[in-house]
C-alpha positions in Angstrom: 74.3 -31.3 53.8 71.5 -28.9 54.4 71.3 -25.7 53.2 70.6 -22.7 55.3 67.7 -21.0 54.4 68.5 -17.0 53.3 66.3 -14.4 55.4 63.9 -12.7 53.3 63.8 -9.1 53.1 61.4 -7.6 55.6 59.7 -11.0 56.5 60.4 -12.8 60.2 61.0 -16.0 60.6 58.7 -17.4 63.1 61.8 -17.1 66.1 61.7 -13.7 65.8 58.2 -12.7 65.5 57.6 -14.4 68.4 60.3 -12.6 70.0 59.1 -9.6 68.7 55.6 -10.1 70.0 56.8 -10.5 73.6 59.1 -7.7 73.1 56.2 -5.1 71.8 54.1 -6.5 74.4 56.2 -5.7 76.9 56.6 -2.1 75.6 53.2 -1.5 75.8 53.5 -1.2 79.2 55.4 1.6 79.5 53.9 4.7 79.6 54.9 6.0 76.6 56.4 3.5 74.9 55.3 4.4 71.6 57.7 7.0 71.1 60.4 4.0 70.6 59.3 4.6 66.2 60.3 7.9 66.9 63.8 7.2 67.1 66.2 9.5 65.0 69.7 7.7 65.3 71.0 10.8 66.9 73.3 8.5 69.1 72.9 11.0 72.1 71.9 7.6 74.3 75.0 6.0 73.5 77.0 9.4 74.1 75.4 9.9 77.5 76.0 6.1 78.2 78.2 5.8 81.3 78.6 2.2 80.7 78.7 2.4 77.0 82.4 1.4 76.6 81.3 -2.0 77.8 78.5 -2.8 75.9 78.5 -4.6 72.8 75.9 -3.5 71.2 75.4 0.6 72.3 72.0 2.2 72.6 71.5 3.6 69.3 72.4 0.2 67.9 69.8 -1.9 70.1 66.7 0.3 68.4 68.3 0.1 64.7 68.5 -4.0 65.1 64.8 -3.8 66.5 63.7 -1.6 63.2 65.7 -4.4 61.0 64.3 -7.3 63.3 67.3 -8.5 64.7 65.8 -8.5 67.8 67.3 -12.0 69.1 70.7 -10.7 68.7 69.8 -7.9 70.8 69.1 -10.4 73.9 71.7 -12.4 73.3 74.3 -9.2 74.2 75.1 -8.5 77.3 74.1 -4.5 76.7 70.9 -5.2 78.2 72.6 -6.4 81.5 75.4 -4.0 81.7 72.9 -1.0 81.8 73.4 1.0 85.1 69.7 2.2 85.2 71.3 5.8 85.5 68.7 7.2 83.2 70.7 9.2 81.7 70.5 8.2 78.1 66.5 8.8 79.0 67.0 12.7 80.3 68.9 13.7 77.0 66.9 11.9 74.3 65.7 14.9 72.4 62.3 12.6 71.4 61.6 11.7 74.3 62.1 7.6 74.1 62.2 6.0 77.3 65.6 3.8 76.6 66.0 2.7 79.8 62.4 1.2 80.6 63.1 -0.2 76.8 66.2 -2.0 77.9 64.4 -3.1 80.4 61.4 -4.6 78.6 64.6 -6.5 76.8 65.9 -7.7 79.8 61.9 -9.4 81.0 61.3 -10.6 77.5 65.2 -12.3 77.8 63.9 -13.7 81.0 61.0 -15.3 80.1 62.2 -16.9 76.3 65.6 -18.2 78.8 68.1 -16.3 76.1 71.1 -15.1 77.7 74.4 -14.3 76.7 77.2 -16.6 76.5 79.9 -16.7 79.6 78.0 -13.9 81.0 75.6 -15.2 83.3 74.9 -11.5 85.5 71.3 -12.4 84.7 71.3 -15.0 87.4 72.7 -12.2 89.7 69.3 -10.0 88.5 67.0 -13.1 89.1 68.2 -13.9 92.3 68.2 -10.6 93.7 64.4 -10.4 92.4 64.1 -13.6 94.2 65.7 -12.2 97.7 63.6 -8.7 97.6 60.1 -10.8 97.2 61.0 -12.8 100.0 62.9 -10.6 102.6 61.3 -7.5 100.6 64.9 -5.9 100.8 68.6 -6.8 99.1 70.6 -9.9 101.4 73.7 -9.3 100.0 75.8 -12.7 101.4 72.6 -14.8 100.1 72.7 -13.0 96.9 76.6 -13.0 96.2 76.0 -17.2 97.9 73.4 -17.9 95.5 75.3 -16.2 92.4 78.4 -18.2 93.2 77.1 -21.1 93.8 75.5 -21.3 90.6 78.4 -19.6 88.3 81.6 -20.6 89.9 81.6 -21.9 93.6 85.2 -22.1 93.9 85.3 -18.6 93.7 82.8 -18.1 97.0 85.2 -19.1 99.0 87.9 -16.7 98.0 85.4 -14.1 99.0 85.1 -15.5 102.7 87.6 -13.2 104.0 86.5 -9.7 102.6 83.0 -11.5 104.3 84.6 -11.5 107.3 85.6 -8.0 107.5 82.6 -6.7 106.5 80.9 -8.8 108.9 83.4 -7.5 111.9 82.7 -4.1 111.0 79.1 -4.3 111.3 78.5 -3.7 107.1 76.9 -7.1 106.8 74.1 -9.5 108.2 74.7 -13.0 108.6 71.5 -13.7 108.8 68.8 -11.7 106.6 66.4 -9.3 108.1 62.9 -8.5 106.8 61.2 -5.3 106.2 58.1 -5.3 108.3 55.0 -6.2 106.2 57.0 -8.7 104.2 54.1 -10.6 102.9 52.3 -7.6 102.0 55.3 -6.4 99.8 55.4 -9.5 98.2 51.8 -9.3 97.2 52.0 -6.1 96.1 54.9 -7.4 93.9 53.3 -10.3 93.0 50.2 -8.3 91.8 52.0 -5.8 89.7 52.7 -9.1 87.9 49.7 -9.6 87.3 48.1 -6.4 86.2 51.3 -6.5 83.5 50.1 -9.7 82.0 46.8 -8.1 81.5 47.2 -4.6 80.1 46.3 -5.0 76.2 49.2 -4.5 73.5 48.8 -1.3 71.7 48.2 -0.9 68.2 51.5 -0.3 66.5 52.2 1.9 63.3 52.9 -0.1 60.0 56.5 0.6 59.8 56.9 -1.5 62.8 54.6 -4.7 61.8 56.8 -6.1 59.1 55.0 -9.7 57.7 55.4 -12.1 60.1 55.5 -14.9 57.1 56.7 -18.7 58.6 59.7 -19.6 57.2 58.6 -22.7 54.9 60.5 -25.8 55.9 62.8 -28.6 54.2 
């Protein structure tokens, strides 16, 4: 039977520093992003949390498993797709760390290493919406919920026709999608945001946050 390998204290297994590496990347990107080391586990973010009651793993928690690099339990919660983008927790964080852009960064870096929670696939929801908005450059909202179902439980789509209907009779829905004018543009506007992301250089983080990124000897 093979054993499982005990964690080290303060060295990452490879997983995780690669995780971690996408992660910081992605941080670097936001305008202040720094400021994340400055966290004091005050737990105003959770407290101003609308949404907090649903998360499993609140605010304050998500930057104390990032300091003890836990970081791929962190994507595999669903806090990162529950958040509201209210902002809130961002307003009243008395250092100034950008929570919500960081829960964001989560949610890209979840994304592109395809780690998502279990029986709780609202990510699809967020991919296909990005999907919809680069090629109508707005929200289609029956090809969005169509698209959602159809890949998380179809059965349900049709139990949906009827509130579709009344919507639709009342004028509160398209049947067909309608583009913005300029769609193409939009899209490669979009698409080179994209771009300039991939190629802003990843800032030089203090010590306390580069713990040894040792490989995990095998066998």
């Amino acid at each position: 039977m093979a054993v499982q390998q005990e964690k080290e204290p303060g060295v990452l297994g490879k997983k995780e520093s690669e995780l971690r590496s996408v992660f910081l990347y992605q941080v670097s990107n936001i305008p202040g992003g720094e400021k994340i080391k400055r966290c004091i586990q005050c737990g105003t973010c959770t407290g101003s949390c609308p949404v907090s009651y649903t998360m499993d793993i609140p605010p304050r928690e998500i930057i104390a498993l990032f300091r003890a690099g836990d970081i791929e339990s962190i994507l595999a919660s669903r806090t990162i797709w529950i958040c509201a983008s209210c902002y809130a927790c961002t307003v009243r964080c008395p250092m100034g760390i950008k929570v919500t852009d960081i829960l964001y960064a989560l949610k890209r870096t979840a994304m592109e290493k395809n780690l998502f929670p279990k029986r709780f696939p609202v990510y699809v929801l967020s991919r296909s919406f990005i999907k919809m908005a680069n090629l109508f450059g707005r929200s289609y909202e029956i090809g969005l919920l169509a698209v959602y179902y159809l890949r998380t439980n179809p059965l349900k789509l049709f139990g949906l026709m009827p509130l579709g209907y009344r919507l639709w009779r009342r004028g509160r829905v398209r049947i067909l999608p309608k583009r913005v004018k300029q769609s193409r543009q939009l899209a490669e506007i979009l698409r080179e945001a994209e771009v300039m992301e991939m190629i802003v250089p990843v800032s030089a983080w203090p010590s306390p946050f580069r713990m040894s990124e040792r490989k995990v000897a095998s066998g």
